[in-house]
C-alpha positions in Angstrom: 130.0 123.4 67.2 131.3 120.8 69.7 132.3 118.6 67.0 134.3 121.0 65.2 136.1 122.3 68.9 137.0 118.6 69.1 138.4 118.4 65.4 140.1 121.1 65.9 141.7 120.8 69.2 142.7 116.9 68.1 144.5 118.5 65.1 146.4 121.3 66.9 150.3 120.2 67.5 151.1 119.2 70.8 152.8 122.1 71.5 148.5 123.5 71.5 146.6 121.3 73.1 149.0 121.7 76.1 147.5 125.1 76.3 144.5 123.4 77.1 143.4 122.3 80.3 142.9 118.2 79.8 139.3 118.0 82.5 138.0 121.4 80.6 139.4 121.4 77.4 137.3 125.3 76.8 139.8 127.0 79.6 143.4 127.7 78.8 146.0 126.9 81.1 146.6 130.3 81.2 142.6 131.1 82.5 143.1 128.5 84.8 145.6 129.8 87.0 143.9 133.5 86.5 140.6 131.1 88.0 140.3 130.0 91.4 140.8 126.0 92.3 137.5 124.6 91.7 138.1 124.8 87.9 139.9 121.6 88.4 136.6 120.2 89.9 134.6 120.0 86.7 135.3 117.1 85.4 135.7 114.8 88.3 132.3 116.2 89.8 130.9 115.9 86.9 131.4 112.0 86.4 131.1 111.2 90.4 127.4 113.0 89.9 126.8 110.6 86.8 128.2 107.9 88.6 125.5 108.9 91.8 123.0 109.2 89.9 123.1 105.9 88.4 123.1 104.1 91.9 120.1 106.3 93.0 118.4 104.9 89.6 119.5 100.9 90.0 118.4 101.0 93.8 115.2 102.6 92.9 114.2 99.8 90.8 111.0 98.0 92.3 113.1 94.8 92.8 116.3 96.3 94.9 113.6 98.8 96.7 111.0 95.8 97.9 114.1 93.7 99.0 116.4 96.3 100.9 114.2 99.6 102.0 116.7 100.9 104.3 119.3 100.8 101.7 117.4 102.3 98.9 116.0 104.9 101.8 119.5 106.1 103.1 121.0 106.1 99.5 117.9 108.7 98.5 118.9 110.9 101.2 122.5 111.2 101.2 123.3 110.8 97.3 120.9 113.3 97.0 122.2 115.6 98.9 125.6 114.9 97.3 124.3 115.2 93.9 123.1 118.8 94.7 126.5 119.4 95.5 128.5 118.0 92.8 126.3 119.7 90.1 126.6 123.0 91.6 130.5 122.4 91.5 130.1 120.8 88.4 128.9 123.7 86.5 128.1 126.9 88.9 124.8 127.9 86.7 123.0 124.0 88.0 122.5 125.9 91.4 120.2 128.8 89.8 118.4 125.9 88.0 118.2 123.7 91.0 117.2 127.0 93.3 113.5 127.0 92.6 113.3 123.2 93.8 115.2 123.2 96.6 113.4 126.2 98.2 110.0 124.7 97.7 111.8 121.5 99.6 113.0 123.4 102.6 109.8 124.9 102.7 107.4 121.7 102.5 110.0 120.5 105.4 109.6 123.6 107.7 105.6 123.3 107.1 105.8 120.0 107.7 107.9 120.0 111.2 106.0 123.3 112.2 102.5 121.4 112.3 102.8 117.7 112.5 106.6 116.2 112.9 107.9 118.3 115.3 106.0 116.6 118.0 105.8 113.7 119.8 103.0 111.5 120.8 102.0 108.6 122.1 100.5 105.5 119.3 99.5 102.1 120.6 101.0 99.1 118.6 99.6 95.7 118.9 100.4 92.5 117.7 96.9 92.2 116.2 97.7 87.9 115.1 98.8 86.0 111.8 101.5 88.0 111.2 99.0 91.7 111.3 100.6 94.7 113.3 98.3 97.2 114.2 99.0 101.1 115.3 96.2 102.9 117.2 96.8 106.7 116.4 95.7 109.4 118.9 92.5 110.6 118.5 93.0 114.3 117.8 94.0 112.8 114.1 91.0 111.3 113.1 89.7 112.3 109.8 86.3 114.2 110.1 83.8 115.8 107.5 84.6 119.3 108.6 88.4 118.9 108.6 89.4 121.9 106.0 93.0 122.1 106.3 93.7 118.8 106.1 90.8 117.3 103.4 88.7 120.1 102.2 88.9 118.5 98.5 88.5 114.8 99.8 85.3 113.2 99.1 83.3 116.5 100.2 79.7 114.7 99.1 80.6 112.3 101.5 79.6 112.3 105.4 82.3 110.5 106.7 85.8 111.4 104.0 87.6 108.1 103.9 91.3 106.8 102.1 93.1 108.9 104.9 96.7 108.7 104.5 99.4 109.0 107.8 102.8 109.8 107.8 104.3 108.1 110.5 107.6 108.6 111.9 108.8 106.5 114.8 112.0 107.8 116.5 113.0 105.0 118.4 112.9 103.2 115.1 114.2 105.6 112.6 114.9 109.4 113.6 114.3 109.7 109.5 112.0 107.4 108.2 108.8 109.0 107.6 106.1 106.0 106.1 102.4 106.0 105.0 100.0 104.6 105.9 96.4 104.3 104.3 94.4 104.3 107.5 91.9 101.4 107.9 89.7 103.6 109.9 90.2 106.9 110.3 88.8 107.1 113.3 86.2 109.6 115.2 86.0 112.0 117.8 86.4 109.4 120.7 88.5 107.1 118.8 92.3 107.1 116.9 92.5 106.1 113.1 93.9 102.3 112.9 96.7 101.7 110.9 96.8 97.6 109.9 100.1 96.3 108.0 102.1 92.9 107.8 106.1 92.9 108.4 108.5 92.7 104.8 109.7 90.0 103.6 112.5 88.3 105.8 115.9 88.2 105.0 118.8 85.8 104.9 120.8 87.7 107.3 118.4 88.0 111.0 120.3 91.6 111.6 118.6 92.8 108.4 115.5 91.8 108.7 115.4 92.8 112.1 116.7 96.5 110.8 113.7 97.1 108.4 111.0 99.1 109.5 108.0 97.1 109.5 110.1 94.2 111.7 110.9 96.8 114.0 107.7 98.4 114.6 106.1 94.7 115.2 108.9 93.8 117.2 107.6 95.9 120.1 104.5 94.1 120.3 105.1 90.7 119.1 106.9 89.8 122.7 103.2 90.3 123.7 101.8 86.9 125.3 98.5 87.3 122.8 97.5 89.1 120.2 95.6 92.2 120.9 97.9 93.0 124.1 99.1 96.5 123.4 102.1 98.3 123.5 102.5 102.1 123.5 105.5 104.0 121.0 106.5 107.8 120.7 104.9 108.4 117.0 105.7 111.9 114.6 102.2 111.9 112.8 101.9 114.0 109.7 98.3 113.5 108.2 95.1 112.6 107.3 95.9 113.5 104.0 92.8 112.4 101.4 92.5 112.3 97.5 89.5 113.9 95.6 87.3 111.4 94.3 84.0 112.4 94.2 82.9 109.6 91.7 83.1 107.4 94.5 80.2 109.2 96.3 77.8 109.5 93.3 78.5 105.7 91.6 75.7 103.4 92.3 77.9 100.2 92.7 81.7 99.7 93.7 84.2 97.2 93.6 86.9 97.0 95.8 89.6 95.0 94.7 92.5 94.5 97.2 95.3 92.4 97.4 97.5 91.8 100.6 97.9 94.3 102.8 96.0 96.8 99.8 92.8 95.6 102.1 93.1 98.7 104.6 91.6 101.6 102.2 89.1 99.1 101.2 88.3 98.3 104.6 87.6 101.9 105.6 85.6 102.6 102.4 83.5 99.3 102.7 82.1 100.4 106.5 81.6 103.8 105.1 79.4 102.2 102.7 77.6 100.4 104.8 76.6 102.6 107.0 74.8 105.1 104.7 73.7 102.1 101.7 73.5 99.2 103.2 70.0 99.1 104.3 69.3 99.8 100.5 67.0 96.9 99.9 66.9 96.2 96.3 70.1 96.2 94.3 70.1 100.1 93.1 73.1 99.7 95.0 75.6 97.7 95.7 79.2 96.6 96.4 81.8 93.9 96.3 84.9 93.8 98.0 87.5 91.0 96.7 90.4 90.3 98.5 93.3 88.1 97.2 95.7 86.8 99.8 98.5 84.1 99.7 97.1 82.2 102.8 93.6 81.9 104.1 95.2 82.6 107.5 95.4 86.0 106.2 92.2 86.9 106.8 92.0 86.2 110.3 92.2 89.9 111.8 89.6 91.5 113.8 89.0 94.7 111.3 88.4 92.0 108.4 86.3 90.1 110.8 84.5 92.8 112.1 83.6 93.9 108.3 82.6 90.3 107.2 80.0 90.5 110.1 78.8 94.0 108.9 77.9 92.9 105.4 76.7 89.6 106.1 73.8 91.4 107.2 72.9 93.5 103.8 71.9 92.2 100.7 73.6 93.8 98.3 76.6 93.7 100.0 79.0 91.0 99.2 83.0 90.0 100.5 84.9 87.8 98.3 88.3 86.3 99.1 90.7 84.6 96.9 93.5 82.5 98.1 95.7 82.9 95.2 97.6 79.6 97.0 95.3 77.7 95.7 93.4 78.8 92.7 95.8 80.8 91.5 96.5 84.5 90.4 93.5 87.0 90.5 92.0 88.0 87.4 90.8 91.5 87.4 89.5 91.3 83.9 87.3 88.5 84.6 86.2 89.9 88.2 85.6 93.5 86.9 83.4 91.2 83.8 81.4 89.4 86.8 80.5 92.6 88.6 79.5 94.7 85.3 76.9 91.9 85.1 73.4 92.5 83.7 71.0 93.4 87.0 67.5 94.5 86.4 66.5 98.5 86.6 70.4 99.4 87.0 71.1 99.6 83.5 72.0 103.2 83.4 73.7 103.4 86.8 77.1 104.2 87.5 80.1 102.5 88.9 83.5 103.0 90.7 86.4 100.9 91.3 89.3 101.1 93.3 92.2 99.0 93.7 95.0 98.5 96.2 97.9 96.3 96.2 100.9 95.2 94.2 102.1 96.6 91.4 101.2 93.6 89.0 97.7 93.5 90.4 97.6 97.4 89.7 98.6 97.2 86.7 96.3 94.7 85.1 93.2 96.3 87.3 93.9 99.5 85.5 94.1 97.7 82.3 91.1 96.1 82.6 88.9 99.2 83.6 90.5 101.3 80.7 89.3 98.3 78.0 85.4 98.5 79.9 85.2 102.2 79.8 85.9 102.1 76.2 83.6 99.7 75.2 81.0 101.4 77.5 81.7 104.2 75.5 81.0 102.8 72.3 77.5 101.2 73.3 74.2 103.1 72.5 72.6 105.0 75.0 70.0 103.1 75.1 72.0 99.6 74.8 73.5 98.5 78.2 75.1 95.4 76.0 74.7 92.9 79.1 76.0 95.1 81.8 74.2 96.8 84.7 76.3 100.4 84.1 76.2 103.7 81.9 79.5 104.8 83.0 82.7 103.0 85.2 85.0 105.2 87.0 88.1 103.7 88.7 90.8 104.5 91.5 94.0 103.3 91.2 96.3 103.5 94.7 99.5 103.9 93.9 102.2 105.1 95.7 104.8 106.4 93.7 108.4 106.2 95.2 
């Protein structure tokens, strides 16, 4: 139908297609001046919008977004909001469509100031050494086994939930910027969860870099004289927020892979584990944690230390740390291959991985379990073909932005 408009409309004599209006070629010049002014609009909202939504698209891009947060941030919010707009001038129908949306928006923002984000409190940031910033939440947000609103899906086999996820919002920082955080322990009654992360990658230009969240936030305690002195920061906290995972509770043997700063969920779920397994004495159960950093200095951070000392102790508890520096990328494949090795009596057990880190480490960790459940799946019952498991389960954390 459009095609034939078009044919027909480039045919018309001159004398026609001036009857036409040039930005909507379907109104007459005559309906236009019956219309009101924002007929005009339609075209040139309609290519700004495109043109909108193609920066919101190149800035999202995983490259751009790592290298400049704030800019891909800001751009979110306000092209956003201008897109709304434009569309809705654009073509007055793209409101009714957009309606539904925007409603459950202003409503997840209203519940979201009303219980959490509309007040202030006090964290404790410290500069916790090799590069590590730590954030000591108050202790009314530690994630507990009875804590329905918040988790009542999360792990509910479990005694102590764990992967607790915080939204934090610093004013002083950013009266906007809402971040989470996958808590590294999420705390008790007496004690705050811990929040653990490294500062972004630096810039060229030392404004920038000094502009980005992450800088900012360790800028208030790296001043400190050592690490471990404390600062204190008005914090918005929105959280503990948990998945359900309840494979995690029944498998028999996990393996946490981590890379970089990834190690904070697999922190919390590794002294979880310990405390209810690790006195297991034969190797009915069991778990690995493998960490790959850049730098051995990496490691150095109390919460890492702390967990090292923990499983030292237990048998069938083991922490692994590769220095991709020096021998190279991690292989997940080959680590998930080592773990899924034949033990004696655990042939028809179960096991459960999860992963945290980059993207590329994600993504060939998620490979690699997909390729072992299917060939688990294809073995006999009674053939455990070399490995120690009936059934793999696996946990990918990804944030997606």
């Amino acid at each position: 139908m459009s095609q034939a408009f078009v044919a027909a409309y480039a045919s018309a004599p001159a004398s026609a297609q001036n009857g036409f209006v040039v930005d909507n070629p379907t109104v007459s010049v005559a309906e236009q001046a019956l219309g009101s002014p924002y007929s005009n609009l339609v075209l040139p909202t309609g290519v700004f919008s495109f043109v909108l939504i193609l920066v919101v698209t190149i800035t999202a891009l995983p490259a751009l977004r790592r290298s400049s947060y704030n800019t891909f941030y800001f751009i979110h919010v306000i092209f956003a909001a201008l897109i709304l707009i434009l569309t809705s001038i654009h073509a007055s129908t793209n409101f009714y469509f957009l309606l539904p949306g925007l409603l459950l928006w202003v409503g997840d923002w209203v519940w979201r100031l009303r219980h959490s984000l509309s007040t202030k409190e006090e964290a404790i940031v410290e500069n916790a050494g090799n590069g590590w910033t730590r954030v000591r939440l108050p202790s009314e947000h530690a994630l507990s086994a009875n804590d329905g609103e918040k988790g009542a899906n999360a792990l509910s086999a479990l005694s102590t939930p764990v992967l607790a996820t915080y939204y934090v919002n610093f004013p002083s920082i950013s009266k906007l910027q809402v971040h989470p955080f996958t808590a590294a322990s999420t705390g008790s009654a007496g004690t705050g969860p811990v929040l653990l992360f490294r500062r972004g990658p630096e810039r060229k230009k030392a404004k920038k870099t000094a502009k980005e969240f992450t800088w900012a936030v360790a800028a208030t305690a790296a001043d400190k004289p050592s690490a471990g002195t404390p600062s204190t920061l008005k914090v918005r906290v929105e959280g503990p927020y948990t998945s359900s995972i309840p494979e995690a509770s029944h498998a028999d043997h996990l393996l946490l892979i981590a890379g970089g700063t990834g190690i904070t969920g697999a922190l919390d779920i590794a002294n979880w584990w310990a405390a209810k397994f690790g006195s297991v004495v034969d190797h009915s159960k069991s778990l690995r944690l493998v960490w790959s950093i850049r730098e051995e200095e990496v490691e150095r951070v109390q919460e890492v230390q702390d967990l090292q000392i923990t499983m030292a102790v237990f048998r069938n508890m083991e922490f692994v740390v590769h220095a991709s520096g020096k021998l190279g990328r991690l292989d997940p494949e080959k680590q998930l291959a080592a773990f899924l090795a034949s033990r004696a009596g655990t042939a028809d057990g179960g096991a459960w991985v999860y992963v945290s880190g980059p993207e590329g480490l994600l993504a060939d960790a998620e490979t690699a379990c997909v390729r072992k459940a299917k060939e688990l799946r294809r073995r006999s019952a009674g053939d455990s073909g070399g490995m120690m498991v009936g059934k793999l389960d696996w946990y990918i954390a990804r944030w997606s932005l």
